[in-house]
C-alpha positions in Angstrom: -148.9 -77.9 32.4 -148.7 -76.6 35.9 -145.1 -75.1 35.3 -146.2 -73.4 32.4 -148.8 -71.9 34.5 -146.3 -70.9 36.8 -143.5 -69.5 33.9 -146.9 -66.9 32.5 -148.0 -65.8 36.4 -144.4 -65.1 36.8 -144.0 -63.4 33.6 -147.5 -61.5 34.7 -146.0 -60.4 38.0 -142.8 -59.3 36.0 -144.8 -57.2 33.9 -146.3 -55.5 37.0 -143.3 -54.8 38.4 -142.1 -52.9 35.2 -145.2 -51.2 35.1 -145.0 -49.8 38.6 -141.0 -49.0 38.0 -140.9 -45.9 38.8 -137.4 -43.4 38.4 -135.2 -42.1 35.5 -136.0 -45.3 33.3 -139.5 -45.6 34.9 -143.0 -44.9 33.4 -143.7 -40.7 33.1 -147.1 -40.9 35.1 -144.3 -41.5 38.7 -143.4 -38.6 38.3 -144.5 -35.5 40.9 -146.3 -32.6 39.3 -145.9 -30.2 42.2 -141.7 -30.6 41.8 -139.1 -28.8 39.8 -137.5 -31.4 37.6 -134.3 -31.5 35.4 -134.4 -34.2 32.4 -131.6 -35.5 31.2 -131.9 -38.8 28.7 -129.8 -41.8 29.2 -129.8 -44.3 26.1 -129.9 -47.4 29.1 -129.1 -49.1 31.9 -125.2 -48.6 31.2 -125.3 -45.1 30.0 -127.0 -43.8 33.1 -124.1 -46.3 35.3 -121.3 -44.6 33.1 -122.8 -41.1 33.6 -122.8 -41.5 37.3 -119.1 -43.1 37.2 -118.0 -39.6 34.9 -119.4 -37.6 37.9 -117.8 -39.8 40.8 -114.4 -39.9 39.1 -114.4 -35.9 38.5 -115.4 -35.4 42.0 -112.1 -37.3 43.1 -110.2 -35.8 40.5 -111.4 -32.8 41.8 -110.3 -33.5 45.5 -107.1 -34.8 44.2 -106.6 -32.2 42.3 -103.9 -28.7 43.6 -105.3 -26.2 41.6 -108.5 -24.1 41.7 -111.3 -25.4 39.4 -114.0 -22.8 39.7 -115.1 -20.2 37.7 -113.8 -16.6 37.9 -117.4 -16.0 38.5 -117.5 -18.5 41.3 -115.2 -17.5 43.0 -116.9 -17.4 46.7 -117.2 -21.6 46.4 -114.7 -23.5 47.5 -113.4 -27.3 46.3 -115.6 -29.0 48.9 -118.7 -27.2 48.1 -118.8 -28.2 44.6 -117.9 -31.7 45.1 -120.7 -31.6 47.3 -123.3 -30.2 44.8 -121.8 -32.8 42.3 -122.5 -35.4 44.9 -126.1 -34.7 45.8 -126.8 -34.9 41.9 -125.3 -38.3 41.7 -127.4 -39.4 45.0 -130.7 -38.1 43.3 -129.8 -39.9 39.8 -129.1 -43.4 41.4 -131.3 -45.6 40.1 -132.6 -47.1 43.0 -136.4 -47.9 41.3 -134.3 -49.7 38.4 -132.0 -51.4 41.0 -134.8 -53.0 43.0 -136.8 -54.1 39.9 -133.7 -56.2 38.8 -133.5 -57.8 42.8 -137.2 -59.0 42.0 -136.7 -60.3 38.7 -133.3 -62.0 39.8 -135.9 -64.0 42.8 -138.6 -64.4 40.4 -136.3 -66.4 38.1 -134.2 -67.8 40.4 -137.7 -69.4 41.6 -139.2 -70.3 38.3 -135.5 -72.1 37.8 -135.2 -73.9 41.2 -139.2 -75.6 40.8 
């Protein structure tokens, strides 16, 4: 009886946690009215990874890479300033909120299992 009690307040505190998640796969009402925001959708957890692998592994193709790839009309930019745009996108889509949810509910479980 008492670990049953234990397996819902843990399931309780998971709950919470999800509730609270805030970030791309987070709840709407985390997000800050007085910003400018760009959506994009992610179907899950491994879309939103393999997006953010796409945008690593152009940026070292890009690096890699002999040949100009700007636009005509972009001319003024060089290599190393778009690979640095690209990078400061990929540091704002991390999912950091999602990351430290799954920390929690990796200790909560790994509790629950070791009582």
């Amino acid at each position: 009886m008492k670990h049953k009690k234990k397996k819902l307040k843990t399931l309780k505190e998971i709950q919470d946690l999800r509730k609270n998640l805030t970030g791309l796969l987070g709840n709407k009402k985390s997000i800050d009215p007085n910003g400018n925001h760009v959506y994009f959708e992610v179907r899950d957890n491994n879309h939103l990874l393999m997006q953010i692998r796409s945008l690593l592994q152009l940026c070292v193709f890009a690096l890699n890479s002999d040949g100009m790839m700007l636009a005509p009309k972009n001319h003024n930019a060089s290599k190393e300033d778009s690979v640095t745009q690209v990078l400061e996108l990929v540091i704002c889509i991390l999912p950091d909120s999602q990351m430290y949810y799954m920390d929690k509910l990796d200790e909560m479980l790994t509790k629950l299992e070791n009582r």
